[in-house]
C-alpha positions as CSV (number, residue, x, y, z in Angstrom):
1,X,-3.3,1.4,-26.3
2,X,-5.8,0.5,-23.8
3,X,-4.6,-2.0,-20.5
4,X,-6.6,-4.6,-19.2
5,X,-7.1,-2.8,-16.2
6,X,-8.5,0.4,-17.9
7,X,-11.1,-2.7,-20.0
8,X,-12.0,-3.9,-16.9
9,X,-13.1,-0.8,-15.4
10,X,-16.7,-0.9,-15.1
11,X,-18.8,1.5,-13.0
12,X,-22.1,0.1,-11.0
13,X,-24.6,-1.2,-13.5
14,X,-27.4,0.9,-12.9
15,X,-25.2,3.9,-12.9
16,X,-26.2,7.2,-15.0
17,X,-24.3,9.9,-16.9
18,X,-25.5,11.7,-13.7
19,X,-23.7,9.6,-11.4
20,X,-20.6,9.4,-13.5
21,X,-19.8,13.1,-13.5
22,X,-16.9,12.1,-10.6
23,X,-15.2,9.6,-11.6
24,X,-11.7,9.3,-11.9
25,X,-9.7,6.3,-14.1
26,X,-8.4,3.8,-11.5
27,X,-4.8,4.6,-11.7
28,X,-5.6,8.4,-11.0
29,X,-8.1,7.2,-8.5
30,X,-5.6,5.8,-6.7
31,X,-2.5,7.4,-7.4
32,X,-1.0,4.2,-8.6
33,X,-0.6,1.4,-11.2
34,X,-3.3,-0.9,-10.7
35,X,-2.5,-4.7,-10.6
36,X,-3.4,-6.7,-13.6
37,X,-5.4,-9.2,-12.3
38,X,-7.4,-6.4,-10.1
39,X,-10.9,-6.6,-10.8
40,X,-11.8,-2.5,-10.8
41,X,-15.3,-0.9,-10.0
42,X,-16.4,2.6,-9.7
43,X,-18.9,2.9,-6.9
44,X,-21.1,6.5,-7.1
45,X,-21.9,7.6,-3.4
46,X,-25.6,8.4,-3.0
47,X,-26.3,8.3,0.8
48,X,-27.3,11.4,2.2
49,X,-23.9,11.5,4.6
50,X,-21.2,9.9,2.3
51,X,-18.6,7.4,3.5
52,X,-19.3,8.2,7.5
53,X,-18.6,6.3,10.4
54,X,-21.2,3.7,10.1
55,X,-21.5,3.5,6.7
56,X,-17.4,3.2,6.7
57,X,-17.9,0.2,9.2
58,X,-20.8,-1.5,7.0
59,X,-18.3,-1.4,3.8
60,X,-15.0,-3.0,6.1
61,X,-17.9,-5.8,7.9
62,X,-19.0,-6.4,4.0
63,X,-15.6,-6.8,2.9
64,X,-14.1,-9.0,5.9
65,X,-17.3,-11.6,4.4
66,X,-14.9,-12.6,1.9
67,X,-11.7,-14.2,0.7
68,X,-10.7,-11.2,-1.1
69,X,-8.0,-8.0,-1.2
70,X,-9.8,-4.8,-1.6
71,X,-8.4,-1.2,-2.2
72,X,-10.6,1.7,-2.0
73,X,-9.1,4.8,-3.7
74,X,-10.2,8.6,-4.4
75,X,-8.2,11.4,-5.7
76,X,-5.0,9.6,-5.8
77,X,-5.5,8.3,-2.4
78,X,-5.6,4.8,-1.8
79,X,-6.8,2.7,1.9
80,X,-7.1,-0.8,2.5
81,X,-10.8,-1.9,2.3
82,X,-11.0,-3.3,5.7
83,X,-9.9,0.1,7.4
84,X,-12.8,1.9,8.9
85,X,-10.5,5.0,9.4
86,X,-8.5,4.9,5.9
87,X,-11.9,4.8,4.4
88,X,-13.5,8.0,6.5
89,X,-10.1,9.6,5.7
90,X,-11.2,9.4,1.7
91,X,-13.7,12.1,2.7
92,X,-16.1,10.9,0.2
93,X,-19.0,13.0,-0.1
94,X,-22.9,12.2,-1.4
95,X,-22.1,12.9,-5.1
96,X,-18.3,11.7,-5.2
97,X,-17.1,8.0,-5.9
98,X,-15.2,5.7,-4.5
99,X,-12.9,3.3,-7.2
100,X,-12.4,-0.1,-5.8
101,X,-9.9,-2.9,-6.9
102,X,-10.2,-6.5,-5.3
103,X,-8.1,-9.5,-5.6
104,X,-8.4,-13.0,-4.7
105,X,-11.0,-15.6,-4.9
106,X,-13.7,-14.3,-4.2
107,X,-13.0,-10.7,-5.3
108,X,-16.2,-10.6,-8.3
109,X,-18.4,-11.6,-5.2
110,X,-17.1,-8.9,-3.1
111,X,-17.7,-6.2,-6.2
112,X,-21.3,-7.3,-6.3
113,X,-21.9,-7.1,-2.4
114,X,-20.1,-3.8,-2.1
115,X,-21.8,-2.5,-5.2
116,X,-25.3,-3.8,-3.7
117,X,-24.3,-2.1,-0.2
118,X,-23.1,1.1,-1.9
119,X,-26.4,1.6,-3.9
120,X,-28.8,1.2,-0.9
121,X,-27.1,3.7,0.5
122,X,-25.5,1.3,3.3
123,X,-29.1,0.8,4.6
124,X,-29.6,3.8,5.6
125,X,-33.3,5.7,5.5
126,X,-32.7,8.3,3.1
C-alpha cells in the first residue's frame, strides 16, 4: 500500500540513475512521518562544495521569497528551510541529496525555485 506522500515523491526532473544513487524515501530522509498535504522533492547536490555557507544562505533567501513551509531533511535529520545553520548542519556533500517537503500556498513555486537553484549549483562557477 503506497501513501500519497511516497506518490508524491518526485526527484528533480532532469535527474539521472546517476544522480539518484543517494536518495533516501522522505520518511527515512527525515526521520519522520511526512504530512499529507506535503509536497516532497528529492534535490541531487552537484556543486563542487555541497550545502556550504553561501550556498546554505542562497537556499534560506530563496525560500524566505515565498509563502510556504519548507523542511529540508537527510539521513533522518530534519531543519527548517529558512535555517542557514540547520541546513550546514545536514552536512550534505557534492553527490548526496537533500529531501525537501513544503507546505502552504505557494509551496509548488518554492519546489521549482529551490529545484532551479539546486541544479545551477547555487550560481556558483563550477
Amino acid at each position: 500500500m503506497s501513501s500519497p506522500v511516497n506518490d508524491a515523491f518526485v526527484p528533480r526532473a532532469d535527474a539521472d540513475e546517476a544522480d539518484l544513487h543517494d536518495v533516501e524515501s522522505p520518511e527515512v530522509a527525515c526521520g519522520r512521518p511526512i504530512a499529507p498535504e506535503a509536497l516532497v522533492r528529492a534535490l541531487p547536490i552537484v556543486n563542487k562544495r555541497g550545502l556550504h555557507a553561501r550556498a546554505s544562505a542562497k537556499f534560506v533567501q530563496t525560500v524566505e521569497r515565498f509563502d510556504a513551509y519548507v523542511t529540508v531533511c537527510r539521513n533522518g535529520e530534519a531543519v527548517g528551510g529558512n535555517s542557514i545553520m540547520g541546513l550546514m548542519m545536514l552536512a550534505a556533500g557534492p553527490g548526496t541529496s537533500v529531501t525537501v517537503t513544503a507546505t502552504g500556498n505557494e509551496a509548488a513555486a518554492v519546489l521549482e525555485a529551490l529545484d532551479t537553484l539546486v541544479a545551477d549549483r547555487f550560481g556558483e562557477e563550477e
